[in-house]
C-alpha positions as a Python dict, from the first residue, in 0.01 Angstrom:
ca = {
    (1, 'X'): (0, 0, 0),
    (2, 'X'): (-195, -328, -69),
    (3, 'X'): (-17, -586, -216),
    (4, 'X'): (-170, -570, -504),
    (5, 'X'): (-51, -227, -528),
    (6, 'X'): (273, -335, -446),
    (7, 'X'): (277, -589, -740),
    (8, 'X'): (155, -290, -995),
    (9, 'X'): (462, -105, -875),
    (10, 'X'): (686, -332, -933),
    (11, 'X'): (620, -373, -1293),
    (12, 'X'): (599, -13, -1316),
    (13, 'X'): (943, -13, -1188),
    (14, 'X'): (1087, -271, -1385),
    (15, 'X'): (903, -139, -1713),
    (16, 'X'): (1004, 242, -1635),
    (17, 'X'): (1260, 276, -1905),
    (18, 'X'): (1067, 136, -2186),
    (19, 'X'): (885, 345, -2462),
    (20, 'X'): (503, 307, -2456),
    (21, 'X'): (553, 116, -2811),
    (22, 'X'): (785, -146, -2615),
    (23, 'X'): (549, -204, -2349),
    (24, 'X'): (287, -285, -2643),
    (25, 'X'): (567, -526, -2783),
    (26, 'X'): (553, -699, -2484),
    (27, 'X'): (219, -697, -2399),
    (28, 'X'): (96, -807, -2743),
    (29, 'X'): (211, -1206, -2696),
    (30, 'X'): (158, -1277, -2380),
    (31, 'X'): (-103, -1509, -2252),
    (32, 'X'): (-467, -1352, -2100),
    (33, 'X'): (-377, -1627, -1804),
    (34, 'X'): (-254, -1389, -1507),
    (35, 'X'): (38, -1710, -1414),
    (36, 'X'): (150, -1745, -1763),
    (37, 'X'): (191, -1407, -1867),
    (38, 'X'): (370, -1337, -1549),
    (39, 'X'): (598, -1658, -1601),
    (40, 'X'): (666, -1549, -1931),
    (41, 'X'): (744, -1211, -1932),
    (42, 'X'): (946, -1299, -1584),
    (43, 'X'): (1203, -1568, -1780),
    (44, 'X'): (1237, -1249, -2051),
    (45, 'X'): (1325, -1038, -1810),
    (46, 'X'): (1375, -1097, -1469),
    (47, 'X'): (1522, -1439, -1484),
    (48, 'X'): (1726, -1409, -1108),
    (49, 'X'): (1388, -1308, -920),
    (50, 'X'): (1137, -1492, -1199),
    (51, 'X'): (948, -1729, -941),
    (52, 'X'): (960, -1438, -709),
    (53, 'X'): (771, -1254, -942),
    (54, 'X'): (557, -1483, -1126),
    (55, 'X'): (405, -1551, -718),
    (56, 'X'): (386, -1166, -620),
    (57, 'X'): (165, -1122, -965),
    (58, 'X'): (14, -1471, -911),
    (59, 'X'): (-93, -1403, -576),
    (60, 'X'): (-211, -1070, -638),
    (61, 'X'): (-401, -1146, -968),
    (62, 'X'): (-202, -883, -1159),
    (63, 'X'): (-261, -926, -1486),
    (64, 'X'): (102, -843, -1651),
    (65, 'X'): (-72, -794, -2057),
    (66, 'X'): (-354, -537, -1907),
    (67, 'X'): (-85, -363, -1649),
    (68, 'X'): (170, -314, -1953),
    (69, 'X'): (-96, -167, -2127),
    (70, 'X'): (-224, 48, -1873),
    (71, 'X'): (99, 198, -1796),
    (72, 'X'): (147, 227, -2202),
    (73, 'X'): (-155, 465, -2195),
    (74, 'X'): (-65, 619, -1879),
    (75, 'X'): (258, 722, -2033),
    (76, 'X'): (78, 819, -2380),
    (77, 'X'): (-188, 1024, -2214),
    (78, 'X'): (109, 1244, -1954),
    (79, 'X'): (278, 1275, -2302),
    (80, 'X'): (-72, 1467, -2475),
    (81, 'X'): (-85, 1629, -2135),
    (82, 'X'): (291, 1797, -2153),
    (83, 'X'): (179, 1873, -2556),
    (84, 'X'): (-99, 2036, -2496),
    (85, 'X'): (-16, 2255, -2221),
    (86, 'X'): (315, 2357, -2418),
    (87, 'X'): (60, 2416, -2784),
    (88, 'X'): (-178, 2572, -2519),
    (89, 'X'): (115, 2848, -2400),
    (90, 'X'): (269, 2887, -2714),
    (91, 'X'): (-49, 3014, -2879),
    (92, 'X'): (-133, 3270, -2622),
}
């Protein structure tokens, strides 16, 4: 795993419990600058391991706005996905 794949994880894992309209919550304020989006969502919610964070995305140029989207539609499109197949089987 790269690091920046490493970085992506880690805000998948931090974000894993929240609904994709959260995530859009969040991402909707926060700055298009990769340092202070990551600074700012860190101090919301990560403030024991902020700087720790705020480097790893930093560092990695993970852009915290575009990841929290990207998840959001990751999780939206699984969701069609699961509704389909079930409308799919229930109709045959």
């Amino acid at each position: 795993m790269t690091p920046r794949e490493r970085a992506q994880e880690t805000l998948y894992m931090i974000t894993r419990d929240m609904s994709t309209e959260r995530l859009r919550e969040i991402a909707a304020p926060l700055s298009a600058d990769v340092g202070e989006a990551a600074k700012d969502f860190a101090l919301e919610f990560l403030p024991g391991v902020a700087q720790q964070f705020i480097d790893e995305m930093t560092t990695t140029n993970v852009s915290v706005p575009y990841e929290l989207l990207a998840i959001a539609k990751g999780r939206e499109l699984a969701e069609n996905e699961i509704t389909n197949e079930v409308t799919t089987s229930e109709n045959h």
